[in-house]
C-alpha positions in Angstrom: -72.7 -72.9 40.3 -69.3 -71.2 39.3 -66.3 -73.8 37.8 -63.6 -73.8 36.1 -64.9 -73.5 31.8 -63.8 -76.8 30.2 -63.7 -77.5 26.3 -67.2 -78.1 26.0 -67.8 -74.6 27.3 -66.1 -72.9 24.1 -69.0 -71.9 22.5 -71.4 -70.6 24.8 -68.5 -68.6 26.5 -67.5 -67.5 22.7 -71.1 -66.4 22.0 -71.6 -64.1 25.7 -68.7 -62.2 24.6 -70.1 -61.6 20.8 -73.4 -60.5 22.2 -72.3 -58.1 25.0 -70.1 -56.4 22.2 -72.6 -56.0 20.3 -74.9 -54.9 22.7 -72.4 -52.1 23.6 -72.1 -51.0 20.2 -75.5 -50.4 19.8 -75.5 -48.7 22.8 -72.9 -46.6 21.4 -69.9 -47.7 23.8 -66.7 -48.6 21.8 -65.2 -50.8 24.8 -65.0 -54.2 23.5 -65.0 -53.4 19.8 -62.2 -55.8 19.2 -64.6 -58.7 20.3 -66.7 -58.2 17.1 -63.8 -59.1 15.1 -63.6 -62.8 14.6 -60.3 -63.4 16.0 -61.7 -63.3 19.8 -62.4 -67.1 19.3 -58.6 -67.3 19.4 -58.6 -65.3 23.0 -61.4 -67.5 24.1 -60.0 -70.8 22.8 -57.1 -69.7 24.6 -57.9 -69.4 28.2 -60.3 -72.1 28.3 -57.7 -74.2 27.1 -55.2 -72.8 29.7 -57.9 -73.5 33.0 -58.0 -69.6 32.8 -62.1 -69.3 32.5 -64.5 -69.4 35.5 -68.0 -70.0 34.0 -71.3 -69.4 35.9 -73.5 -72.2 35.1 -77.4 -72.8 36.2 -79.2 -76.0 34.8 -76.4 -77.2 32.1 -76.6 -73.2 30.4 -73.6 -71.0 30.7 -74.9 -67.1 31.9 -71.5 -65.8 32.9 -67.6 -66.4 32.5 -64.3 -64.2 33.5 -60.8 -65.1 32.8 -58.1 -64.3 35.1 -54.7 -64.5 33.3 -51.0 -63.3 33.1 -50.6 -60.4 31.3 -51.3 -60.0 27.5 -50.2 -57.2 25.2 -52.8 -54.9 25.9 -51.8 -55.1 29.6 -48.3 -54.3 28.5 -49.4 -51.6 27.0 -51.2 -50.0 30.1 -49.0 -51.4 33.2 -45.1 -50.4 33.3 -44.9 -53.7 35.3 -47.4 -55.7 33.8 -45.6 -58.9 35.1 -46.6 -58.2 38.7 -50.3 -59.7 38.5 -52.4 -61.4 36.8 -55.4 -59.7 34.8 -59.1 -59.9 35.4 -60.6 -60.1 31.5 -63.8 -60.6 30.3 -66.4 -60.7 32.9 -69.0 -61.1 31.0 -72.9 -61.9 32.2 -75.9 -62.6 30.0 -79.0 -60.1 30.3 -81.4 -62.2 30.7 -79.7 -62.4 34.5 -79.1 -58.8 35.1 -79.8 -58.2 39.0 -79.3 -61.4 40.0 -75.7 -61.2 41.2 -74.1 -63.1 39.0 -71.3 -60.6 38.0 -70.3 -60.4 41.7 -69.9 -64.4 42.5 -68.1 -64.2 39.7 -65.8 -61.8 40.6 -65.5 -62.7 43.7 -64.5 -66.4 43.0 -61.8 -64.7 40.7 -60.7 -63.2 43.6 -60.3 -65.9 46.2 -57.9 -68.3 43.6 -55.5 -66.4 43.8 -53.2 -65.2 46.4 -51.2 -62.4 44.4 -52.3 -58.8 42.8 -54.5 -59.0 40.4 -55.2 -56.1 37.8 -58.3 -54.5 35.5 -59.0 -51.7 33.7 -62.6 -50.4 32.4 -62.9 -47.4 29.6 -62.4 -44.3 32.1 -65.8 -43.2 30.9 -67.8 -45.9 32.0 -69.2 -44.6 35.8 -70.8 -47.9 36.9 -67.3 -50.2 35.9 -65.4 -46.8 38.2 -67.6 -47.6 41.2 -67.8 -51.1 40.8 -64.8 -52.1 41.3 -63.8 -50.4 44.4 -66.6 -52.4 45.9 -64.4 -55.7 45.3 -61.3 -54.3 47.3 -59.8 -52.7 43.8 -57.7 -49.6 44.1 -58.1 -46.9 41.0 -54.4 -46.4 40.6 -54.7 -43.7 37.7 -55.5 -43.5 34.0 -53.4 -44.6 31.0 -54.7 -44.2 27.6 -58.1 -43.7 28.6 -58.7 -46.2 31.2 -59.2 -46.5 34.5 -56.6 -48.7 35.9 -57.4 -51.0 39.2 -55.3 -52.8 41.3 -55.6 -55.3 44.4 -53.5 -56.8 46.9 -53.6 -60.5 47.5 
């Protein structure tokens, strides 16, 4: 089942994060870096607390979550009109469900709430993010900084 994260969700969505950046830094990817550093509780806390979270949930355990948000700094930083979407953040699926599908209902409930453009970026290196996407509707629009930047039409 896919809802909307509440509260109570904080922790579990807190800990997916933690444990796919440190899966990625042990597989020697430097995408998500900044989500070993404490201060992504605060990102976390954040959009759940804003009704920005989606969380996949099957038998009262949390296995997936996405946020889709306005824009934040770092989208500032790679959009010269950041203000014209909202962002896709953070999808983010346990291992333990890898194959299942769980990153696509995801993604696609993201998609149908809302009726505007929404926006993502990946690291421009990572192959399966670069043909993932486009499988969701997503247009590669260019590169900035060293990722691939994505956009879709609402």
């Amino acid at each position: 089942m896919i809802r909307l994260a509440t509260p109570a969700d904080f922790r579990a969505i807190d800990s997916l994060i933690l444990n796919k950046a440190k899966s990625f830094r042990a597989a020697g990817k430097t995408q998500w870096g900044k989500y070993l550093e404490p201060s992504r509780t605060e990102f976390v806390r954040h959009d759940v607390t804003n009704g920005t979270v989606y969380v996949y949930e099957e038998n009262g355990t949390i296995f997936g979550s996405v946020s889709l948000i306005p824009p934040t700094s770092w989208d500032h930083n790679l959009w010269d009109d950041a203000d014209a979407a909202v962002y896709l953040h953070r999808l983010v699926v346990d291992a333990t469900m890898k194959g299942r599908g769980v990153g696509e209902q995801l993604m696609r409930h993201a998609l149908k709430e809302t009726d505007g453009t929404i926006r993502l970026d990946c690291v421009a290196t990572n192959l399966f993010l670069n043909r993932y996407y486009p499988q969701f509707g997503f247009t590669y629009v260019g590169e900035r900084d060293g990722f691939s930047l994505f956009t879709k039409e609402g």
